[in-house]
DOZADREN-433135 format. One record per residue: residue number from 1; residue in three letters; x, y, z of N, C-alpha, C in turn. Coordinates in steps of 0.05 Angstrom, whole numbers, plus 5000, padded with zeros to 4 digits. Example, Ala and Ser with C-alpha at 12.3 -4.5 7.8 and 13.67 -1.06 7.14 Angstrom:
% DOZADREN-433135
1_ala_5264_4886_5156_5246_4910_5156_5264_4934_5156
2_ser_5257_4955_5142_5273_4979_5143_5258_5001_5157
% end
This chain:
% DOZADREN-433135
1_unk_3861_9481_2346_3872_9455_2339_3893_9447_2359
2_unk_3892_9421_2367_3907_9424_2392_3937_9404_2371
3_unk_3952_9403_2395_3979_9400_2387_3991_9380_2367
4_unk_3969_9349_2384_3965_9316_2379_3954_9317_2354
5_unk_3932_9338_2351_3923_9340_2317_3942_9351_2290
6_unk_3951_9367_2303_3977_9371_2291_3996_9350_2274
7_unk_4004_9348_2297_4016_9309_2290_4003_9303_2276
8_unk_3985_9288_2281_3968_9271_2263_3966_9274_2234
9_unk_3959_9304_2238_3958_9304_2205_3978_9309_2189
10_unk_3999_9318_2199_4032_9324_2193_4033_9297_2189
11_unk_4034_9279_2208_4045_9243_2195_4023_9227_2186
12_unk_4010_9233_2174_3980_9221_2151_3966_9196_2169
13_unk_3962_9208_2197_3941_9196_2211_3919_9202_2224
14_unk_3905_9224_2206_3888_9228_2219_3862_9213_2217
15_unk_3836_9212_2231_3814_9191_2226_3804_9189_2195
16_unk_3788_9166_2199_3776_9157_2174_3742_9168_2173
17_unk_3735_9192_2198_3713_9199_2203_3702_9213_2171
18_unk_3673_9203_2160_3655_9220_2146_3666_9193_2116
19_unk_3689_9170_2116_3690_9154_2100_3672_9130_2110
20_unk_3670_9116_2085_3656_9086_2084_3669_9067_2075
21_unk_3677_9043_2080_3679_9028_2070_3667_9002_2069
22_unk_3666_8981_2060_3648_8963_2046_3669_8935_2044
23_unk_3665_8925_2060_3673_8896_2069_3660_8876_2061
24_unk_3669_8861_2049_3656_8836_2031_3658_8805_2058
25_unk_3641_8794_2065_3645_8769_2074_3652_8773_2105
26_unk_3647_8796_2117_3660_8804_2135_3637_8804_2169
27_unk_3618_8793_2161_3608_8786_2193_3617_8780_2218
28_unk_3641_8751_2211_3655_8739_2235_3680_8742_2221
29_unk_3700_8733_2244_3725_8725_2239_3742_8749_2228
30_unk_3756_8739_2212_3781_8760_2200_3764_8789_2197
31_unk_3747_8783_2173_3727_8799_2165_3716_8821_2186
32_unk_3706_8814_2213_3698_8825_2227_3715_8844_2247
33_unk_3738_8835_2244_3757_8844_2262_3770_8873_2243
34_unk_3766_8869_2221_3778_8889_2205_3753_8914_2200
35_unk_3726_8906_2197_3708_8926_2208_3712_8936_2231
36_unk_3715_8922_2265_3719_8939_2278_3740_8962_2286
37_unk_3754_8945_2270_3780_8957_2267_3775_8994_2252
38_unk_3766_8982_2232_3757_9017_2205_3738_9031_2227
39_unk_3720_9011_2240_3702_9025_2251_3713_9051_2270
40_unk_3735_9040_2289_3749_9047_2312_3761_9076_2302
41_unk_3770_9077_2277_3786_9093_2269_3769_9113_2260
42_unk_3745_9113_2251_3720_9134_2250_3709_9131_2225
43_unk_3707_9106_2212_3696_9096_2181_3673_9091_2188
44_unk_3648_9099_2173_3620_9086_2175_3627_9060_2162
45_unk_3613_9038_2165_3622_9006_2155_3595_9000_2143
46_unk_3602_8982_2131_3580_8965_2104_3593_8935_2113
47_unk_3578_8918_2120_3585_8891_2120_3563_8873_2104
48_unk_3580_8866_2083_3570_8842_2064_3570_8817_2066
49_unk_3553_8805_2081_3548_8775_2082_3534_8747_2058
50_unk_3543_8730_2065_3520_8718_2044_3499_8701_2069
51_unk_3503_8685_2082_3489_8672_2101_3489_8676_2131
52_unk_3505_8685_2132_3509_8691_2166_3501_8715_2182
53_unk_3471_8713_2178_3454_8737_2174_3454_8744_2211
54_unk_3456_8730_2228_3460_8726_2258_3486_8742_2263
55_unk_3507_8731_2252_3531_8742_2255_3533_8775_2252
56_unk_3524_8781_2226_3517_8807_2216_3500_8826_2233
57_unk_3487_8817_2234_3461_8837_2262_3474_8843_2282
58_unk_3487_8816_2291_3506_8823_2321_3528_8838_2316
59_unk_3544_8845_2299_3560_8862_2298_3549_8886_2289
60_unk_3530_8888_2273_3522_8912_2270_3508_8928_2292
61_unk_3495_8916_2314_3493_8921_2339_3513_8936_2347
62_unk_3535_8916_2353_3561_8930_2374_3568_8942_2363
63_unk_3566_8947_2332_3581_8975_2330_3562_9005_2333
64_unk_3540_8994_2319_3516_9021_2320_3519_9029_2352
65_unk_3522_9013_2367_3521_9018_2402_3546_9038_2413
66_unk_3558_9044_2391_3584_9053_2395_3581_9082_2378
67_unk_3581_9082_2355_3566_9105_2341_3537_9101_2329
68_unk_3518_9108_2339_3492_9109_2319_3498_9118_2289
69_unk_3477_9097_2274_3478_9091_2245_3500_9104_2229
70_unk_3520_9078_2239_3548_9084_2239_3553_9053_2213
71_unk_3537_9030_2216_3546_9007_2205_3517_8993_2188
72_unk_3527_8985_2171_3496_8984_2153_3507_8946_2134
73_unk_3494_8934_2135_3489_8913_2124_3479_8905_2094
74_unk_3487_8894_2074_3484_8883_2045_3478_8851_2055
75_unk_3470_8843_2038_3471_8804_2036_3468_8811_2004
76_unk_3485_8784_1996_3492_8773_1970_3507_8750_1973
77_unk_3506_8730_1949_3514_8711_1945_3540_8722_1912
78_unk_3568_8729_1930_3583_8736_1907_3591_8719_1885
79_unk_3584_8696_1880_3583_8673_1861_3574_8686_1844
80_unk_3536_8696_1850_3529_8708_1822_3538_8726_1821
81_unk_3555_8738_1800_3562_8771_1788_3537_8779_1786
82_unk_3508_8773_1772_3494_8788_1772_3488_8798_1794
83_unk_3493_8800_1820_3480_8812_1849_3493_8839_1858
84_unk_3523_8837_1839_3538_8848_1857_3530_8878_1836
85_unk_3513_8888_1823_3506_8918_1819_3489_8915_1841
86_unk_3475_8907_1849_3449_8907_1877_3471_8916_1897
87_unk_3486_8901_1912_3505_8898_1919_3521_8933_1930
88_unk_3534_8946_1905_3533_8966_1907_3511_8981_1906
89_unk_3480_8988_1890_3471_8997_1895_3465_9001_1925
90_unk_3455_8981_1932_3448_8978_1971_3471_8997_1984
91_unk_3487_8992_1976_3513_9010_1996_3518_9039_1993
92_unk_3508_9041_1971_3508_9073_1963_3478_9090_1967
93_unk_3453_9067_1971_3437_9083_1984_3439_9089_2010
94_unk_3446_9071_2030_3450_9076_2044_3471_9091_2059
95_unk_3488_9093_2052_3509_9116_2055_3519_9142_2040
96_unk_3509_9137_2007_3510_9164_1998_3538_9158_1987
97_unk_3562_9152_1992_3595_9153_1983_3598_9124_1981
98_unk_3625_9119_1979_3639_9094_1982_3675_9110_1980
99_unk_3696_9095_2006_3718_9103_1996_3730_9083_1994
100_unk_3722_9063_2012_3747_9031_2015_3724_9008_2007
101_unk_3736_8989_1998_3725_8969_1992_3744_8947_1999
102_unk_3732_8930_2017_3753_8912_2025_3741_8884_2015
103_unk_3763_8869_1992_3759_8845_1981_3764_8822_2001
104_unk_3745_8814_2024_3754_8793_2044_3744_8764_2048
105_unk_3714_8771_2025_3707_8738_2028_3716_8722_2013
106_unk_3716_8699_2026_3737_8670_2011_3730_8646_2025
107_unk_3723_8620_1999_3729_8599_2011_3756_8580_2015
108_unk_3760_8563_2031_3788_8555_2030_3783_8523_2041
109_unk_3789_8503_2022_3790_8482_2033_3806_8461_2011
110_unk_3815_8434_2020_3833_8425_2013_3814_8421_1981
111_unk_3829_8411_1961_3823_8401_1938_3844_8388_1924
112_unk_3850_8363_1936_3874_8354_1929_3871_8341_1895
113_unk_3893_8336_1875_3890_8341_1848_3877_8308_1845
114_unk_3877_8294_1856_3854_8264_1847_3832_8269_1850
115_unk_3825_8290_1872_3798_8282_1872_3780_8311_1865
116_unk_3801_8331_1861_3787_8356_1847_3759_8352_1830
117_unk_3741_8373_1839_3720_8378_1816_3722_8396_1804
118_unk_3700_8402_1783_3701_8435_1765_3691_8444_1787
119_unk_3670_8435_1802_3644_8447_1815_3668_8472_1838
120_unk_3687_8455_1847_3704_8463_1874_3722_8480_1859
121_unk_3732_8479_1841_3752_8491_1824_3733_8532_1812
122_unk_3710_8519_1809_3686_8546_1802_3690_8554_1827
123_unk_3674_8541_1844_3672_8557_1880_3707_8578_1889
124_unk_3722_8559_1887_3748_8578_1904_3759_8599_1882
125_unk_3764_8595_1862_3766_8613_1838_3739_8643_1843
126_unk_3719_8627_1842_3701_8637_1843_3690_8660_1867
127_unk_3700_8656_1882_3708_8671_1914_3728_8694_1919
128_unk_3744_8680_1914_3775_8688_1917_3786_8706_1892
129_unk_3773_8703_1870_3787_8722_1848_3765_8735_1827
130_unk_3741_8721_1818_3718_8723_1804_3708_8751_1819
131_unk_3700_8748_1843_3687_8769_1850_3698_8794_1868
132_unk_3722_8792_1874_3740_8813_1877_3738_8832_1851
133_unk_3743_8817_1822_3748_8835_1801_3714_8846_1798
134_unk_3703_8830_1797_3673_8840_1791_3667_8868_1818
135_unk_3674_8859_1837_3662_8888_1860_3686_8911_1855
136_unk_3712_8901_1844_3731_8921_1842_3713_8940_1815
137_unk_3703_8925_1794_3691_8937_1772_3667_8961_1773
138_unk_3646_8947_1801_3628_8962_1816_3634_8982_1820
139_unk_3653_8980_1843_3663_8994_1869_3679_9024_1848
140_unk_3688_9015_1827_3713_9031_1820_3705_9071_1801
141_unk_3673_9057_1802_3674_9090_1798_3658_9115_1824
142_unk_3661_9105_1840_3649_9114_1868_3682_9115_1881
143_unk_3704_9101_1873_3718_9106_1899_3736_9126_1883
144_unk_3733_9127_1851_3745_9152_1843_3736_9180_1845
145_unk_3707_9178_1854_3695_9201_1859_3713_9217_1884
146_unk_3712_9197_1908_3725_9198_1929_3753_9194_1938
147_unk_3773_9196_1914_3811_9178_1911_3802_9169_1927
148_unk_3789_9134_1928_3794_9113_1955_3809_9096_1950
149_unk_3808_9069_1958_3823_9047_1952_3810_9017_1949
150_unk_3822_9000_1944_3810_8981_1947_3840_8960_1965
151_unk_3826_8935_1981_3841_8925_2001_3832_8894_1992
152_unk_3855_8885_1981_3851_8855_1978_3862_8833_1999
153_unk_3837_8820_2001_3858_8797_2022_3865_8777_2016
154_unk_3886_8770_2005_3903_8748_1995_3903_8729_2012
155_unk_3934_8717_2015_3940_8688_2037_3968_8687_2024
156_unk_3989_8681_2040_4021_8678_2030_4020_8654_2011
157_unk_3998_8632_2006_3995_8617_1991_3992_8620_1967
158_unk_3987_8650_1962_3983_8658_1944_4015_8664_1922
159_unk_4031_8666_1942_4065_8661_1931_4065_8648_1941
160_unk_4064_8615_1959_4078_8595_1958_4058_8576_1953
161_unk_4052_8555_1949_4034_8532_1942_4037_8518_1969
162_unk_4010_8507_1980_4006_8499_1994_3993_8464_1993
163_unk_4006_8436_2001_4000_8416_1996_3970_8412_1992
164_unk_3957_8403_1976_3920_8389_1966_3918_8412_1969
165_unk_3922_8436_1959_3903_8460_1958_3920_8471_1925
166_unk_3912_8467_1912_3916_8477_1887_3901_8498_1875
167_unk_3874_8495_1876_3853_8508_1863_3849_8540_1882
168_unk_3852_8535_1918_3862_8552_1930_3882_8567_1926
169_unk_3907_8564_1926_3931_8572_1923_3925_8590_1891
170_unk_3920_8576_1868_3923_8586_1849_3899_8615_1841
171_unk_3875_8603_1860_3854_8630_1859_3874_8653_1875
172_unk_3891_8651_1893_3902_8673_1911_3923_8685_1899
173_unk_3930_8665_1878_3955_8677_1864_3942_8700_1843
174_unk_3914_8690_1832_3909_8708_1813_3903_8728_1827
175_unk_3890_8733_1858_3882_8750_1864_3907_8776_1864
176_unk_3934_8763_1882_3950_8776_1872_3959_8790_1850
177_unk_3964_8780_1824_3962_8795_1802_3941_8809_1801
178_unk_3912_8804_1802_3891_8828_1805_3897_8860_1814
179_unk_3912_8845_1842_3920_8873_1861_3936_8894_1847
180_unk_3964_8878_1826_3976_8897_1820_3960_8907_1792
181_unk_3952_8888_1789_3930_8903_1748_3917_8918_1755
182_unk_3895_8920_1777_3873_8943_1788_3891_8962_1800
183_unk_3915_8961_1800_3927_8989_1817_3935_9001_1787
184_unk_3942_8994_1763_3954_9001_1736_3931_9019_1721
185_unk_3906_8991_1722_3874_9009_1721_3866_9024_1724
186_unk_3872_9033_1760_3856_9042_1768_3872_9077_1774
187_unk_3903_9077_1776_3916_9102_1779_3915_9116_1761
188_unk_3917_9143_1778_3922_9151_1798_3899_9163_1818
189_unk_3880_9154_1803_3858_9164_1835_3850_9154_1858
190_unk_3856_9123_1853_3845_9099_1869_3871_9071_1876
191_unk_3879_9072_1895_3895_9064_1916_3882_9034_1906
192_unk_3909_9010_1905_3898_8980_1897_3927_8964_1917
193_unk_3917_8955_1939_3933_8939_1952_3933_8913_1965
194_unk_3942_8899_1983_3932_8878_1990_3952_8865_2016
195_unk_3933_8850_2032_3954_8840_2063_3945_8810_2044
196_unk_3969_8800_2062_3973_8763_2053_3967_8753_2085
197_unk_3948_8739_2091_3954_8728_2126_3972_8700_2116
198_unk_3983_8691_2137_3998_8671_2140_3979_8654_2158
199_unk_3988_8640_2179_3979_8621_2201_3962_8646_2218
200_unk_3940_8659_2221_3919_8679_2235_3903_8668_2244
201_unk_3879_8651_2229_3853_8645_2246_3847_8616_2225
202_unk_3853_8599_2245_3855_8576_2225_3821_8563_2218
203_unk_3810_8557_2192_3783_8548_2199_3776_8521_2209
204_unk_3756_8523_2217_3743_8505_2238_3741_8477_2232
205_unk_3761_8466_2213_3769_8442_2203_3781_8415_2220
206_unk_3775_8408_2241_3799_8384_2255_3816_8376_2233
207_unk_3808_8355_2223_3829_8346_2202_3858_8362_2185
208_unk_3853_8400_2195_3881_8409_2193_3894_8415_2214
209_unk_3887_8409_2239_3904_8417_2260_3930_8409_2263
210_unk_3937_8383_2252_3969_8372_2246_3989_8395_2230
211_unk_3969_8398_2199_3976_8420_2178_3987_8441_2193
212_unk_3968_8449_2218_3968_8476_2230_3997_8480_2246
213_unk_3989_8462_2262_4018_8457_2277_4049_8461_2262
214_unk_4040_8443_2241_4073_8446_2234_4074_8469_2209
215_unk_4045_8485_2207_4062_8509_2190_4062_8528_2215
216_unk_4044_8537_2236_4066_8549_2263_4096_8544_2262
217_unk_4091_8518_2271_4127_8514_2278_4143_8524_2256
218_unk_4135_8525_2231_4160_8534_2211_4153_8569_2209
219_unk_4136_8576_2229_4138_8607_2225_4163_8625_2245
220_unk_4180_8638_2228_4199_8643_2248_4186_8662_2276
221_unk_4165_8674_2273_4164_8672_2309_4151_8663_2324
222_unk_4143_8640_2310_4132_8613_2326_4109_8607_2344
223_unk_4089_8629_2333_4067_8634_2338_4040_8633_2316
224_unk_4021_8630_2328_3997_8645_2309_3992_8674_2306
225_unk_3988_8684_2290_3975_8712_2294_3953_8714_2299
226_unk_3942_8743_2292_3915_8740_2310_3908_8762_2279
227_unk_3871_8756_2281_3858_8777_2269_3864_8806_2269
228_unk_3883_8820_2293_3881_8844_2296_3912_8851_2278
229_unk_3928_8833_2276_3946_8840_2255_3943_8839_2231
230_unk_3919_8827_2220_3912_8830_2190_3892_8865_2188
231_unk_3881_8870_2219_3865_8880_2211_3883_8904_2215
232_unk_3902_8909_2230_3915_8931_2242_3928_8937_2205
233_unk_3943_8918_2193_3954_8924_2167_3938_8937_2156
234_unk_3912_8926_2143_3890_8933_2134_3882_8966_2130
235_unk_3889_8977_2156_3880_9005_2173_3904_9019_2166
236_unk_3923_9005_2163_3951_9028_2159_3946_9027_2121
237_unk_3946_9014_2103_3945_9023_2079_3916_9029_2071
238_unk_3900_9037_2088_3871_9052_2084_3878_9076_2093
239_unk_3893_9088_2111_3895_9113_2125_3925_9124_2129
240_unk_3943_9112_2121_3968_9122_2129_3989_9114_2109
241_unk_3982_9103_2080_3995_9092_2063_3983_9103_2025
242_unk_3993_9134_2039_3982_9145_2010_3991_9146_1988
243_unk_4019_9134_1993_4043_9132_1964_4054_9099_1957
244_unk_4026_9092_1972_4034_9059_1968_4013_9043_1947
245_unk_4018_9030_1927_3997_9020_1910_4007_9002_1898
246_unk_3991_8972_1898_3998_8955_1871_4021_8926_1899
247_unk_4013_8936_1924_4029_8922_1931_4014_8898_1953
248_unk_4023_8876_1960_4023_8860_1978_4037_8848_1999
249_unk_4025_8862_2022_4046_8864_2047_4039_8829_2066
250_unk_4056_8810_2062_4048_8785_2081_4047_8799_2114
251_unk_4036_8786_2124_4032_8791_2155_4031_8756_2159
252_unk_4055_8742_2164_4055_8711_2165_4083_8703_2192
253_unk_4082_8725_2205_4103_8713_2226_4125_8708_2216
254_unk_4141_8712_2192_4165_8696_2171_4156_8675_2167
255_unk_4130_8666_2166_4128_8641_2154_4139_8634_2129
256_unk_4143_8657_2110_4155_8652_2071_4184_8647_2085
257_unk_4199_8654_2102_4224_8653_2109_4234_8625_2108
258_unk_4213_8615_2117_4225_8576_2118_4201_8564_2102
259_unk_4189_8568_2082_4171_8551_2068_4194_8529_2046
% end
């Protein structure tokens, strides 16, 4: 054993080689960056898509190209709860374990309170908090086999309210409470935490780029972040955060600092 391994495992970093985890919504974007991320660190990966079946192939490419049948693919539509036993089944044939489960798909768009529907109010609820608890329900006797965790991805909106996004904000808030109830649930075998992004990867909306601008500017370091700081968080309370549970770490530049 050489010296550097030493270390490593003395300060609770060593790889995530011979684990799995299982990423919800995670083809492109945030999602994807936090697979390569697990991947990097030596996690076989599960990426769960619902439509972006292109997206999915291509990353499961670059990563299989990197380790052979190293990354394996689900499709579901997490709206219906009924999918999501398929869902896990698929993931556990194909890999045999499960240790992380990362809660990352979400929709997010304005729904200001005049012109709200149920229909929009079902959908972001429905994304954002419905099926987190339903795959935490899945997921939760496979990752006790294995003490794993589960990784929620919130939004700092989820503690502050954000203008015409109500139905948003309020699905992220519950998600939060989720995080700390499934860590109460789920201890002591199974790890329940969660990153908040702030201003990271804004979606492909024109009509918020004003929004965008001036929640940058009120972030105290006056930047955007990038995917690799949600995903870098992500990787430290999957692998290096074994006495941490029930908690939600923002990664928002100080943006809560001046909201």
């Amino acid at each position: 054993m050489t010296k550097n391994t030493k270390l490593n495992r003395r300060y609770g970093m060593a790889t995530l080689a011979g684990k799995v985890a299982l990423l919800t919504g995670a083809a492109r974007r945030i999602g994807a960056e936090i697979a390569r991320i697990l991947h990097a660190a030596g996690a076989n990966v599960v990426i769960h898509y619902r439509s972006s079946s292109r997206d999915a192939e291509t990353l499961q490419s670059e990563l299989n190209a990197l380790r052979p049948d190293s990354c394996f693919l689900v499709q579901g539509d997490l709206l219906d709860v009924a999918t999501i036993p398929r869902i896990m089944q698929q993931t556990l044939e194909q890999t045999g374990r499960l240790d992380v489960l990362v809660n990352n798909a979400s929709s997010f768009y304005p729904t200001p309170l005049d012109t709200l529907t149920e229909q929009q109010f079902d959908d972001l609820i429905g994304t954002n908090l419905k099926a987190p608890l339903f795959m935490a329900q899945a997921a939760s006797p496979h990752l006790q086999l294995t003490h794993g965790c589960i990784i929620n991805i919130v939004d700092i909106h989820g503690f502050r309210p954000l203008k015409d996004y109500p139905a948003y904000c309020v699905a992220k808030a519950g998600l939060l409470m989720l995080t700390q109830s499934l860590a109460r649930e789920l201890g002591p075998t199974v790890r329940v935490n969660g990153v908040a992004p702030g201003a990271i990867l804004w979606p492909e909306m024109s009509e918020n780029h004003a929004m965008h601008a001036d929640i940058v500017a009120k972030t105290a370091l006056q930047r955007e972040g990038s995917p690799q700081d949600i995903a870098k968080t992500v990787l430290f309370l999957v692998r290096d955060a074994d006495y941490i549970t029930g908690q939600v770490i923002p990664v928002d530049g100080g943006r809560m600092l001046n909201h």
